[in-house]
VOGU-3710 file (C-alpha; in Angstrom, 3 decimals, decimal comma):
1> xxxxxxxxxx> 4,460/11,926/3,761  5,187/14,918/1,618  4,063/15,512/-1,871  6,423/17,420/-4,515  4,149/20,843/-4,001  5,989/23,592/-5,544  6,128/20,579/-8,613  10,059/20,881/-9,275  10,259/17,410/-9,732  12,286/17,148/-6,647
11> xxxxxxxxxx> 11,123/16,625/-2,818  13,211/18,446/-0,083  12,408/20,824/2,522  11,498/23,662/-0,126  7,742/21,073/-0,313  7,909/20,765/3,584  8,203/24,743/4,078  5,052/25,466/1,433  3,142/22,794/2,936  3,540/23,857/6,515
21> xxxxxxxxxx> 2,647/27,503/5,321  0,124/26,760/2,190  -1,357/24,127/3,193  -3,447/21,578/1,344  -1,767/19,881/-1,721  -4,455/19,774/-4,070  -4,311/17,776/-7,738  -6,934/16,876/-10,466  -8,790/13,420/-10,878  -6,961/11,146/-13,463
31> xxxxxxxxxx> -10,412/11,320/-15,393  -9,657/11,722/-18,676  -8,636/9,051/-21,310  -4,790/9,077/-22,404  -3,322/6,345/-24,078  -0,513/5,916/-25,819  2,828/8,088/-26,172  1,462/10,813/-28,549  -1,646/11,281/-31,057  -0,207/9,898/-33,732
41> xxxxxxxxxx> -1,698/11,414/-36,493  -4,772/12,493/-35,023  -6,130/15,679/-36,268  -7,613/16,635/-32,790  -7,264/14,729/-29,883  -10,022/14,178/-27,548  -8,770/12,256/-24,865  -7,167/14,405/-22,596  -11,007/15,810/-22,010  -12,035/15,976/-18,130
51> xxxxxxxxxx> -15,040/13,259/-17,192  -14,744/10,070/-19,629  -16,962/7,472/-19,414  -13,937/5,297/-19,463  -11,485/7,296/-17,110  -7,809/6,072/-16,680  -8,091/6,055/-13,080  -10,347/2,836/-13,895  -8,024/0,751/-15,400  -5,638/0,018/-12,601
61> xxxxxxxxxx> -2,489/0,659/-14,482  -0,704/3,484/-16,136  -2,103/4,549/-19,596  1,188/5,425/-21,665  3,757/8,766/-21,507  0,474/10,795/-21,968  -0,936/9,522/-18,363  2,558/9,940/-16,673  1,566/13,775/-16,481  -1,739/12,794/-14,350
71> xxxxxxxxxx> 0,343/11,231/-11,700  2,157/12,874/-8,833  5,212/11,753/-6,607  4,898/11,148/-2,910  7,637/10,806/-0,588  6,653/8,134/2,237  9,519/9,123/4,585  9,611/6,425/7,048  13,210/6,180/7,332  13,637/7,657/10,909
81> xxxxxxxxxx> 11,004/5,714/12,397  12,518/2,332/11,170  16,060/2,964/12,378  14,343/3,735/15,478  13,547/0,304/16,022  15,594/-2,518/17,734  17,035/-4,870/15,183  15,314/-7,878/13,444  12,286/-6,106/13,722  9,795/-6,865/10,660
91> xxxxxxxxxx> 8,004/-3,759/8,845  4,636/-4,492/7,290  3,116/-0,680/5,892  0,460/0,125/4,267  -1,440/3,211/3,325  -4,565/4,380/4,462  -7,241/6,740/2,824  -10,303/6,119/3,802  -12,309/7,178/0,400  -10,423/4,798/-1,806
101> xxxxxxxxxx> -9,617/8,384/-3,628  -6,135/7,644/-4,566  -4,150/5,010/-6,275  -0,586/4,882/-6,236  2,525/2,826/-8,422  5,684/1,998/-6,464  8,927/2,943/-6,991  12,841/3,539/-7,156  13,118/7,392/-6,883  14,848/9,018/-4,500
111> xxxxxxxxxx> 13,527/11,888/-3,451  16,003/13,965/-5,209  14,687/12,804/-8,293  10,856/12,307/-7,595  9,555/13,198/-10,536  11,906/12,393/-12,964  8,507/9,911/-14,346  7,418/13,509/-15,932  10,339/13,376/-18,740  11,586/10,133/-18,943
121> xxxxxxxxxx> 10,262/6,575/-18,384  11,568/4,809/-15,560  11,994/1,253/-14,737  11,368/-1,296/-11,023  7,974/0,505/-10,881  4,612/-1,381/-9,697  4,238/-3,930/-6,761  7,078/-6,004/-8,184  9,390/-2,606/-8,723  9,394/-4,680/-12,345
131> xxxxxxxxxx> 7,620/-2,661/-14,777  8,204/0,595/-16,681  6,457/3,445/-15,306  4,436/4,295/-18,436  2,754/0,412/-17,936  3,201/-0,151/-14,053  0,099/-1,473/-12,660  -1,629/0,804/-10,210  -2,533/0,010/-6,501  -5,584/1,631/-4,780
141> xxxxxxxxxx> -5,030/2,873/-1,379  -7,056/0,370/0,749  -6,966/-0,757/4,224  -5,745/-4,270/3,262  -2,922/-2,732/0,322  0,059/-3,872/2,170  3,246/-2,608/0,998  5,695/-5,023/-1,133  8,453/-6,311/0,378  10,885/-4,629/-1,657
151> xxxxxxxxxx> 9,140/-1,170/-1,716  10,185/-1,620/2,109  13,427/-1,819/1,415  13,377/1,135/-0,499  12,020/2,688/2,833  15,148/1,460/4,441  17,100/3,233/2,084  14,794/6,794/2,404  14,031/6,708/-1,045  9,965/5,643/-0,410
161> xxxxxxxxxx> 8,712/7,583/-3,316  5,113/6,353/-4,921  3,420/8,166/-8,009  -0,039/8,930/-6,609  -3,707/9,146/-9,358  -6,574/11,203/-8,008  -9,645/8,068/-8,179  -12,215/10,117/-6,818  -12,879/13,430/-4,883  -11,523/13,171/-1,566
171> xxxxxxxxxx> -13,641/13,406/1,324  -12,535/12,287/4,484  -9,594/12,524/6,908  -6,120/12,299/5,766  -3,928/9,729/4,581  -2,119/7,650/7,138  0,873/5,404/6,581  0,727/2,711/9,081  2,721/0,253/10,847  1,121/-2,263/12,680
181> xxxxxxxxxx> 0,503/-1,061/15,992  2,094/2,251/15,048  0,620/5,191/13,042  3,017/7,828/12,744  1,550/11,637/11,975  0,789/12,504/8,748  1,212/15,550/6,589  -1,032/15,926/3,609  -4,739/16,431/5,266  -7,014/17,452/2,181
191> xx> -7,382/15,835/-1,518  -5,510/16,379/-4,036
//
């Protein structure tokens, strides 16, 4: 798994290299209170402020364009590992973080184009790869969040890339992306 770290908007080995070298991928808790495209009108806008009682991270689902800039893509690069395997084999993944401190929203992106949610919306995002990303619906990292069945096949295809939400601070462990009876190593070890 490798997170756009250098923030280009693209993933490629560029994120790998700083990674390997830098380190930890760190980004801020979704904890403010966007909604909507724009502040229509307001004279000052105060909900883009840092600890709300009502944070977006709460409401399972992306708040608008404004919220868009609180996510981050993640490429879940399984694509070697599933070739690997003989033929009619069945994937069931899932990630794994054992804080509950992330949430993520499924998608089409390649990995060329990761972050292309940042400027423009995007469509086949959320569990059903059916809503726009500025409304997809949100899935927390938990043990029993299976992926879809077509965010496999976008697996298949190398493509794999979810828009992560810091939920909470991040104390434990890594993420893992599993398959049963197969974890394969993971990259990103510290919180966001």
């Amino acid at each position: 798994m490798l997170p756009d770290f250098n923030r280009d908007r693209k993933i490629n080995d560029e994120d790998q290299s700083l990674l390997i070298t830098k380190g930890s991928f760190r980004f801020w808790i979704n904890d403010d209170e966007d909604e909507g495209n724009f502040t229509e009108g307001k004279k000052q806008d105060s909900s883009n402020v840092p600890w709300s009682s009502s944070p977006n991270h709460g409401d399972n689902k992306v708040s608008g364009l404004r919220d868009l800039l609180d996510f981050f893509p993640v490429w879940v690069n399984v694509k070697k590992l599933m070739e690997k395997q003989p033929e009619g084999v069945i994937f069931q993944f899932r990630l794994r973080q054992d804080d509950s401190a992330l949430k993520i929203v499924y998608t089409t992106l390649s990995p060329g184009n990761a972050g292309a949610f940042l400027t423009t919306p995007r469509t086949s995002c959320a569990p059903a790869l059916s809503q726009s990303s500025e409304v997809a619906t949100t899935t927390a990292i938990a043990p029993s969040a299976v992926f879809p069945e077509c965010f496999v096949e976008q697996l298949e295809t190398g493509n794999g890339i979810v828009m992560a939400e810091g939920a909470a601070c991040y104390e434990k462990g890594k993420w893992c992306c599993e398959r049963k009876g197969l974890i394969p190593e993971v990259q990103i070890t510290e919180p966001p």
